[in-house]
PDB file with SEQRES, HELIX, SHEET and CRYST1 records, atoms N, CA, C and O in Angstrom:
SEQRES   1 A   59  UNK UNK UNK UNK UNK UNK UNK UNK UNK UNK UNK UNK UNK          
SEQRES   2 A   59  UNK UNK UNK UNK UNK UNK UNK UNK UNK UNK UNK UNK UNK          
SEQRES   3 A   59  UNK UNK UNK UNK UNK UNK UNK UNK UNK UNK UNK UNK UNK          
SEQRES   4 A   59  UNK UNK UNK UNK UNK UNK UNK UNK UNK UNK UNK UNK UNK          
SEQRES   5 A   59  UNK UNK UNK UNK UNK UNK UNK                                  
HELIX    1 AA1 UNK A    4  UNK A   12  1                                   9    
HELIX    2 AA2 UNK A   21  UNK A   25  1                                   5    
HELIX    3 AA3 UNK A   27  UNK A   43  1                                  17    
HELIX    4 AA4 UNK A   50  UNK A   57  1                                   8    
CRYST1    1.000    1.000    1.000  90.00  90.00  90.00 P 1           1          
ATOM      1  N   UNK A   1      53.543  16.051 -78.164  1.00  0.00           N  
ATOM      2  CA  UNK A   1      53.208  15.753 -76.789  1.00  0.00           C  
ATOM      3  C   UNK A   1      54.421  15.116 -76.109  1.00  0.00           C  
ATOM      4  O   UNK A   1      55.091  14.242 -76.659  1.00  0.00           O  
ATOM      5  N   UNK A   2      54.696  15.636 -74.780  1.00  0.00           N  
ATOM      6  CA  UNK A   2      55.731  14.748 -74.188  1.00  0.00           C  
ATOM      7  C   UNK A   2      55.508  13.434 -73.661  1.00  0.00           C  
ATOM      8  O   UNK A   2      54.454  12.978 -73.217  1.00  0.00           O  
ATOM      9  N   UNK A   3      56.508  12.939 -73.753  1.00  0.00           N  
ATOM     10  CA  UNK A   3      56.369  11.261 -73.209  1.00  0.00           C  
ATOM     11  C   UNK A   3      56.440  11.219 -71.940  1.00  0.00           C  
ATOM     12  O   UNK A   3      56.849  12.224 -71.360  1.00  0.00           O  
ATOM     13  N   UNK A   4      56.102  10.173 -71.264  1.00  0.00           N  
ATOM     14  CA  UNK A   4      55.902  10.119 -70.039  1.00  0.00           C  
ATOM     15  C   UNK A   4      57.813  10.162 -69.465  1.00  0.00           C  
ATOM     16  O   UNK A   4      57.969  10.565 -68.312  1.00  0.00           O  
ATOM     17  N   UNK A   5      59.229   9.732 -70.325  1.00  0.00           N  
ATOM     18  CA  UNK A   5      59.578   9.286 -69.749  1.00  0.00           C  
ATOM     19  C   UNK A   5      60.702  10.959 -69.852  1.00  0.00           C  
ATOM     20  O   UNK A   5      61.661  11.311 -69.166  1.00  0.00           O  
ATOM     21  N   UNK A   6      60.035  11.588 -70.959  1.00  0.00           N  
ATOM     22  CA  UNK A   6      60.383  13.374 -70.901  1.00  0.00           C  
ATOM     23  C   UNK A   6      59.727  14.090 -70.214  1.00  0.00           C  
ATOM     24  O   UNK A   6      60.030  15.215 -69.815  1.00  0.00           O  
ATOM     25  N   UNK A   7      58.666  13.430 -69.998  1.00  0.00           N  
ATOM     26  CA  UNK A   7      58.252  14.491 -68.463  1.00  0.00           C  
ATOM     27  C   UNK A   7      59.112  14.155 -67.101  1.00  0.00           C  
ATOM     28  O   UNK A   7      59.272  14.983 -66.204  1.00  0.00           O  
ATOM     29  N   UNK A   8      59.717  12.625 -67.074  1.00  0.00           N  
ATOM     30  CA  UNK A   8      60.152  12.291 -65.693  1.00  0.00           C  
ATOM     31  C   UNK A   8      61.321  13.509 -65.608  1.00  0.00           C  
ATOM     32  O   UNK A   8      61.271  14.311 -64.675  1.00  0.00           O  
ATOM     33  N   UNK A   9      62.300  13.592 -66.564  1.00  0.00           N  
ATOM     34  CA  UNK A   9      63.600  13.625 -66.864  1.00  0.00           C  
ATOM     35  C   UNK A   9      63.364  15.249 -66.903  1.00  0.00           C  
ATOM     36  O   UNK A   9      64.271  15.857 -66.333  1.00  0.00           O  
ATOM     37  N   UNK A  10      62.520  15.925 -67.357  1.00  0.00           N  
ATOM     38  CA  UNK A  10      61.967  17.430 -66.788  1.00  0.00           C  
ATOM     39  C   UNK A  10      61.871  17.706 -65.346  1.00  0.00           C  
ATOM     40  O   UNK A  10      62.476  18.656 -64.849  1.00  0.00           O  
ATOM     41  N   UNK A  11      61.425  17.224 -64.929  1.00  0.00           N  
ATOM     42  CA  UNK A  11      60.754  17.234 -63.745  1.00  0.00           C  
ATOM     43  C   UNK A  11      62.099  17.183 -62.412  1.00  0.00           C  
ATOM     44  O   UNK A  11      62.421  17.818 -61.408  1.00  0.00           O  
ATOM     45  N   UNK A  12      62.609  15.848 -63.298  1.00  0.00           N  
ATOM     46  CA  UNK A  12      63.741  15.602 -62.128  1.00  0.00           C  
ATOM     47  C   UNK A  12      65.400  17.220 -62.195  1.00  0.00           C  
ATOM     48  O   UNK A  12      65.999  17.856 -61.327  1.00  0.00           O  
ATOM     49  N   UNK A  13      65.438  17.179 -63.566  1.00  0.00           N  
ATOM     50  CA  UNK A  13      66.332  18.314 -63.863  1.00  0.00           C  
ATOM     51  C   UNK A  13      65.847  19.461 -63.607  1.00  0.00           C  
ATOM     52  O   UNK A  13      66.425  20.360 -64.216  1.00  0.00           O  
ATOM     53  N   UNK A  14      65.090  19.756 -63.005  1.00  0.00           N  
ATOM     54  CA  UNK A  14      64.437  21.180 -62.184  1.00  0.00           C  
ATOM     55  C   UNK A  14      64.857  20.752 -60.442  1.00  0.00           C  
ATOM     56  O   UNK A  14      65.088  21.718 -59.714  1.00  0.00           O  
ATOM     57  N   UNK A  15      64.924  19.719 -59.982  1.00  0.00           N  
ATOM     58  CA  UNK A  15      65.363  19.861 -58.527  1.00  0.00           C  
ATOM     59  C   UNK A  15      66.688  20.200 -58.375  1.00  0.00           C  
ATOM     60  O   UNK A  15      67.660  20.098 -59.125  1.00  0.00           O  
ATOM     61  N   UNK A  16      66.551  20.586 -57.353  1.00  0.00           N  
ATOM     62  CA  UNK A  16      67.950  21.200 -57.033  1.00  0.00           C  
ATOM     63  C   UNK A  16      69.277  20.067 -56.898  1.00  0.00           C  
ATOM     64  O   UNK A  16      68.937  18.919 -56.611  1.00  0.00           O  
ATOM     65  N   UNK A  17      70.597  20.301 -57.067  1.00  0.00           N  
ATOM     66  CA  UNK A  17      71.836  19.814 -56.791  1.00  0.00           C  
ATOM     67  C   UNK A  17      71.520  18.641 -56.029  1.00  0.00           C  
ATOM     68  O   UNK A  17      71.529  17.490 -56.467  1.00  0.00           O  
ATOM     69  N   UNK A  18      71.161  19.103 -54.528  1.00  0.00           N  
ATOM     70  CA  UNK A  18      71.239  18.605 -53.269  1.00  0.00           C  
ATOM     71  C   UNK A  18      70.002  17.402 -53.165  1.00  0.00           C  
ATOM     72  O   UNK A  18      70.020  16.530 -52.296  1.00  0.00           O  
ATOM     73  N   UNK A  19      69.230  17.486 -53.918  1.00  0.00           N  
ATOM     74  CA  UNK A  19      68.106  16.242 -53.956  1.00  0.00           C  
ATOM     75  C   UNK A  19      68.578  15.331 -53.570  1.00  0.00           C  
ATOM     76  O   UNK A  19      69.761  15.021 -53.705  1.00  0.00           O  
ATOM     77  N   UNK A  20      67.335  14.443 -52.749  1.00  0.00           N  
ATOM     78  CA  UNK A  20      67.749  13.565 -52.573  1.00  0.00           C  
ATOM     79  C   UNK A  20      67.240  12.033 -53.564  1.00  0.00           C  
ATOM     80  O   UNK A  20      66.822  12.085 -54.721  1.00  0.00           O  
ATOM     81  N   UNK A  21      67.414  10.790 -52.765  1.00  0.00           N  
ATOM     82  CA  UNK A  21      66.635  10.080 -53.622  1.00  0.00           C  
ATOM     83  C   UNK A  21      65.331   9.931 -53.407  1.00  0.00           C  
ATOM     84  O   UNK A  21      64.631   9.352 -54.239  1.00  0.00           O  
ATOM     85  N   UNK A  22      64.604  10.656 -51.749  1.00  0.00           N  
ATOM     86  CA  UNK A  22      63.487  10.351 -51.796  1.00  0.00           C  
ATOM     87  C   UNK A  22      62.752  11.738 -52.358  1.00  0.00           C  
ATOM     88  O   UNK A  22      61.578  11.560 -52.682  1.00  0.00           O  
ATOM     89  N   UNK A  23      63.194  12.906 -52.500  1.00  0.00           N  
ATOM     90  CA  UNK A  23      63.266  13.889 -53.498  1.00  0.00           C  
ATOM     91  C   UNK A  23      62.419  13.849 -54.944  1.00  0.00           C  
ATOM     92  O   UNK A  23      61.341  14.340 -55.279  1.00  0.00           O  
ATOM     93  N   UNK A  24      63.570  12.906 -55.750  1.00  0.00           N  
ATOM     94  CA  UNK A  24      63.102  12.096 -56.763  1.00  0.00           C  
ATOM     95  C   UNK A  24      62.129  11.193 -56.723  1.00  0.00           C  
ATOM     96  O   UNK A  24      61.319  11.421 -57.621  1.00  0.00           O  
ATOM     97  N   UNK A  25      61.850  10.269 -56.078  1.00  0.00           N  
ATOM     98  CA  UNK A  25      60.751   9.522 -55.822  1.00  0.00           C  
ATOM     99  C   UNK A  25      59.827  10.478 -56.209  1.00  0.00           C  
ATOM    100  O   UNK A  25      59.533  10.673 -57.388  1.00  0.00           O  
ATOM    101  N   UNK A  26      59.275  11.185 -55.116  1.00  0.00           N  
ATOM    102  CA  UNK A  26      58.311  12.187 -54.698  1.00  0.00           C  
ATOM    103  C   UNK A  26      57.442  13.051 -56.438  1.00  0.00           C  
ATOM    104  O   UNK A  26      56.354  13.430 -56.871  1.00  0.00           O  
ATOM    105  N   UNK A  27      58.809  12.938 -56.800  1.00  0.00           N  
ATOM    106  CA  UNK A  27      58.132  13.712 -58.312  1.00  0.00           C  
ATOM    107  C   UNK A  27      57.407  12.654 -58.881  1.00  0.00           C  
ATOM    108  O   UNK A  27      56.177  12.618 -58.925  1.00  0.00           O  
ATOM    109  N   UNK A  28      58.585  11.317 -59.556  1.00  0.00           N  
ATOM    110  CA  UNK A  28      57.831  10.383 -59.933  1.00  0.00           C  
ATOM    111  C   UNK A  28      56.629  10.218 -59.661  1.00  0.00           C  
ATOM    112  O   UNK A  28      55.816  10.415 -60.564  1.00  0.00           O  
ATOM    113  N   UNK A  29      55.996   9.661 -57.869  1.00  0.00           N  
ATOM    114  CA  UNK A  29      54.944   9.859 -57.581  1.00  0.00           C  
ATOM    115  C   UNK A  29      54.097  10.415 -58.702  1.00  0.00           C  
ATOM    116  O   UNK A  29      53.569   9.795 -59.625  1.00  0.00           O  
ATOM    117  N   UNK A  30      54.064  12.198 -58.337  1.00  0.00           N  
ATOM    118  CA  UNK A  30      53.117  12.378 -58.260  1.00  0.00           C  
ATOM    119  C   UNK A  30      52.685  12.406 -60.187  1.00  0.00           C  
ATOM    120  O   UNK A  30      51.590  12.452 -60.747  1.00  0.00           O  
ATOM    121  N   UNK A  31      53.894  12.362 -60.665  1.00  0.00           N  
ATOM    122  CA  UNK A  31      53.610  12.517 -62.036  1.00  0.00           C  
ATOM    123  C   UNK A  31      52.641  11.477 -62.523  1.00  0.00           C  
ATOM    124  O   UNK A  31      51.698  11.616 -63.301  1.00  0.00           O  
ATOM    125  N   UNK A  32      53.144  10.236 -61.803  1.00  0.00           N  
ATOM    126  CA  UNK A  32      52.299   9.017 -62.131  1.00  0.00           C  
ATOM    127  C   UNK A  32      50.975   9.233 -61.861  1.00  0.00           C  
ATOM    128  O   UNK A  32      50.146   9.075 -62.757  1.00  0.00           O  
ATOM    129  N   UNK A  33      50.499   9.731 -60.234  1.00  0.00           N  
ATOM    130  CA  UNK A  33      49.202   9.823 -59.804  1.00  0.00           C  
ATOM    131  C   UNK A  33      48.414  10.815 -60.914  1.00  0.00           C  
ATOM    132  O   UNK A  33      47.411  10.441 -61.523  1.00  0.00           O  
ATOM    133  N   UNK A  34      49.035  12.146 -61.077  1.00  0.00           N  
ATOM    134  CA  UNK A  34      48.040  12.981 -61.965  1.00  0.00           C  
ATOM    135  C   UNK A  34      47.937  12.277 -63.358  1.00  0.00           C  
ATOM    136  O   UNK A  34      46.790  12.223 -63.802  1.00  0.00           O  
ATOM    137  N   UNK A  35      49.205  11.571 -64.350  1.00  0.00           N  
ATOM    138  CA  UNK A  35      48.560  10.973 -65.280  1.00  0.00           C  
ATOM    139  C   UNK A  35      47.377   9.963 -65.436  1.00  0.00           C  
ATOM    140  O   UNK A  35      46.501   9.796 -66.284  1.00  0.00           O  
ATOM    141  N   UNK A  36      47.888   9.075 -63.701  1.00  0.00           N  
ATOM    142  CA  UNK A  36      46.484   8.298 -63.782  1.00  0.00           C  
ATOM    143  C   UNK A  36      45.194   8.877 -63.921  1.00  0.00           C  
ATOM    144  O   UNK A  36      44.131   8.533 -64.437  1.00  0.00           O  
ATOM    145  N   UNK A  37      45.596   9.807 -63.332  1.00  0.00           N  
ATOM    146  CA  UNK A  37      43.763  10.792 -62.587  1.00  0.00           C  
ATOM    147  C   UNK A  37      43.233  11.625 -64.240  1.00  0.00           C  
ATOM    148  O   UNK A  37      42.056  11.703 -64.592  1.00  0.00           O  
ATOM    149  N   UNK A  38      44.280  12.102 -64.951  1.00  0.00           N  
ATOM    150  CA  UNK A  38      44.221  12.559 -66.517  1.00  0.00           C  
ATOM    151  C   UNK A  38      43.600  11.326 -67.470  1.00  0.00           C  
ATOM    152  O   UNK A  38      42.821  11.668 -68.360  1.00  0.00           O  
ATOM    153  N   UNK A  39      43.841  10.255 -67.352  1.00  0.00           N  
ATOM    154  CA  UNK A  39      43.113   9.113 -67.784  1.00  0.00           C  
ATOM    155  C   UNK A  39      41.575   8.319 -67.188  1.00  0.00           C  
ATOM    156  O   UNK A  39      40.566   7.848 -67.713  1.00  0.00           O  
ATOM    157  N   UNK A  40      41.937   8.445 -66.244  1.00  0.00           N  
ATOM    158  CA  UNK A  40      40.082   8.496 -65.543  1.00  0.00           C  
ATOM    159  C   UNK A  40      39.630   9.430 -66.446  1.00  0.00           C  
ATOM    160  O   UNK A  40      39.060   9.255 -67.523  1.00  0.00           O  
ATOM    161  N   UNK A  41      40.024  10.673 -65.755  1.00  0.00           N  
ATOM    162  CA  UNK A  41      38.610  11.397 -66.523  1.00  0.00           C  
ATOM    163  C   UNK A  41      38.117  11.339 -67.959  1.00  0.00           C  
ATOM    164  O   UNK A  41      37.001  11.482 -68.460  1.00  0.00           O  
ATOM    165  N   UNK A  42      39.824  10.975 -68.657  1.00  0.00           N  
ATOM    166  CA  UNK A  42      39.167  10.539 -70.039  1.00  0.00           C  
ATOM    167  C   UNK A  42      38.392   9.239 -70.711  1.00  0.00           C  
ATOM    168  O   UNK A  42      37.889   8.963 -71.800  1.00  0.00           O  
ATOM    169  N   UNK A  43      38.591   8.586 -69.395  1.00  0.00           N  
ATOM    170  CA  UNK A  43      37.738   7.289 -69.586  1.00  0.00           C  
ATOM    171  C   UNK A  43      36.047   7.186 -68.715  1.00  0.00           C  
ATOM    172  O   UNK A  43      35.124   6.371 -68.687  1.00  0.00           O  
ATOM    173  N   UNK A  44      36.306   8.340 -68.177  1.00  0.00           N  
ATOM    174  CA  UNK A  44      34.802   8.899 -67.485  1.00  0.00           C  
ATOM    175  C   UNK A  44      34.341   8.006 -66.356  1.00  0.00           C  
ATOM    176  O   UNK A  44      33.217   7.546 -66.157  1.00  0.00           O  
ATOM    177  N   UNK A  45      35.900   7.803 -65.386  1.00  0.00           N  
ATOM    178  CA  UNK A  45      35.749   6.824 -64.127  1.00  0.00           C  
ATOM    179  C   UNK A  45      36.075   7.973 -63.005  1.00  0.00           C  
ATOM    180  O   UNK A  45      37.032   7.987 -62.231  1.00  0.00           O  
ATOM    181  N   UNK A  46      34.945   9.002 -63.137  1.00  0.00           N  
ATOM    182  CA  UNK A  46      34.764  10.010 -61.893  1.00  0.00           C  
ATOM    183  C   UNK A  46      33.540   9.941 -61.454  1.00  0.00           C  
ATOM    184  O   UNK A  46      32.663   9.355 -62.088  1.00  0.00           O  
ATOM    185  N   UNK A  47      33.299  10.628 -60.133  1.00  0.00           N  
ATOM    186  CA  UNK A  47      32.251  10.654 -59.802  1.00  0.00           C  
ATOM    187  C   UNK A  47      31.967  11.761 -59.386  1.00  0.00           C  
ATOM    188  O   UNK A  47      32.843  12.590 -59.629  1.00  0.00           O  
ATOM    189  N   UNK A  48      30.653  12.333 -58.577  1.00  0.00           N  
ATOM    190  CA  UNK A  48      30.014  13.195 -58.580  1.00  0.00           C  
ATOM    191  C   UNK A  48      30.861  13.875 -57.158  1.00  0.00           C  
ATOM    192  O   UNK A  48      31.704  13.122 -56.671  1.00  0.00           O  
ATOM    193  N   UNK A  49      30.723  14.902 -56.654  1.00  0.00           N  
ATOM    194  CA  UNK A  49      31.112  15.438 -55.428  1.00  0.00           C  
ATOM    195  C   UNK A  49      29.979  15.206 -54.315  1.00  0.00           C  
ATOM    196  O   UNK A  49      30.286  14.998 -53.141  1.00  0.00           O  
ATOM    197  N   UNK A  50      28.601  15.257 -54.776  1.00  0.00           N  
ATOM    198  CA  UNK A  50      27.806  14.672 -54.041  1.00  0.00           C  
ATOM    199  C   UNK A  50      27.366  13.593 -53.768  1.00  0.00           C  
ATOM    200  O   UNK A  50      26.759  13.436 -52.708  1.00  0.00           O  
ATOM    201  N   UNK A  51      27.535  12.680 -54.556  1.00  0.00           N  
ATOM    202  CA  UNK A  51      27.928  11.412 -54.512  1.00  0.00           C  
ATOM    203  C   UNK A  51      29.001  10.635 -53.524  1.00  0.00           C  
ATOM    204  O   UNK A  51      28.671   9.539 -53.070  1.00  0.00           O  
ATOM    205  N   UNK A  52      30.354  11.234 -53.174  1.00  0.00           N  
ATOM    206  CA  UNK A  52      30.868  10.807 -52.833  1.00  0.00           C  
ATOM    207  C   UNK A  52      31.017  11.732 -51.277  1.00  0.00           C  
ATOM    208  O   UNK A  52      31.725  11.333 -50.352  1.00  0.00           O  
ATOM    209  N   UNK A  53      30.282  12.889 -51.233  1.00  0.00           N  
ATOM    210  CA  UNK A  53      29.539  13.237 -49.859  1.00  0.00           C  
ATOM    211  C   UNK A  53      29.037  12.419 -49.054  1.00  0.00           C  
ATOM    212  O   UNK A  53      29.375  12.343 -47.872  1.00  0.00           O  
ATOM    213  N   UNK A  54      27.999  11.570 -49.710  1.00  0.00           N  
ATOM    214  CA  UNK A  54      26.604  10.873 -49.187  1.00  0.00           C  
ATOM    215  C   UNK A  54      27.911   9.145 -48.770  1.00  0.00           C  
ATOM    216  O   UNK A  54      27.832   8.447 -47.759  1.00  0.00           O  
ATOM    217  N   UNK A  55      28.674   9.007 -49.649  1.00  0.00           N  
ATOM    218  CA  UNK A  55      29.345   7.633 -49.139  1.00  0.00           C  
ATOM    219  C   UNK A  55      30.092   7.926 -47.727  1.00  0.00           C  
ATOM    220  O   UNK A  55      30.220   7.095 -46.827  1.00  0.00           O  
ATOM    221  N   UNK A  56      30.650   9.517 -47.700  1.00  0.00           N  
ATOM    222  CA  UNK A  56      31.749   9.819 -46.796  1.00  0.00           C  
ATOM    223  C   UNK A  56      30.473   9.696 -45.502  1.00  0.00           C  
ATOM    224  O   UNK A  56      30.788   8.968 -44.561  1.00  0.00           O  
ATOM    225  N   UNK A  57      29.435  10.197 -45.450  1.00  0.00           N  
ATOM    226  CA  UNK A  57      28.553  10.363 -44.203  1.00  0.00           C  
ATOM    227  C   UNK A  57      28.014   9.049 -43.686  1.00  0.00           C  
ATOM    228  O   UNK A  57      27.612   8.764 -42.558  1.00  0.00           O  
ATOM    229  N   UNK A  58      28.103   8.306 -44.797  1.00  0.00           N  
ATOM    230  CA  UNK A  58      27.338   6.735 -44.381  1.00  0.00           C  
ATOM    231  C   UNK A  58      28.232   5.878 -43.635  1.00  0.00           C  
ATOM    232  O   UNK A  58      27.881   4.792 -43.173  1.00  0.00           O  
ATOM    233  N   UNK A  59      29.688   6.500 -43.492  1.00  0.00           N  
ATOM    234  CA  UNK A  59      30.413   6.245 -42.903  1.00  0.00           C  
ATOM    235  C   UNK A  59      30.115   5.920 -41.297  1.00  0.00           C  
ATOM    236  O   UNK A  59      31.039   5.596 -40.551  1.00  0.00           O  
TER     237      UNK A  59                                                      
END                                                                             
């Protein structure tokens, strides 16, 4: 399995030359957000789609 810090270093060596630094950021991001969201679900901190319908309308 790759490490989090061989996925950064993947990720970043696929952008182009010209990247910038907010470029880089941007990957980081999102790598971080989907591992978080890959760990919810394995910790079973999701919720329903209708569930979170009924919160959006009570709005």
């Amino acid at each position: 399995m790759e490490t989090l810090k061989e996925k950064a270093i993947n990720s970043i060596s696929k952008l182009p030359e010209s990247a910038d630094i907010d470029d880089i950021m941007y990957r980081l991001y999102v790598i971080d957000k989907v591992r978080k969201g890959q760990e919810a679900i394995l910790n079973g901190q999701t919720i329903f789609i209708e569930s979170l319908e009924k919160e959006l309308n009570s709005w």
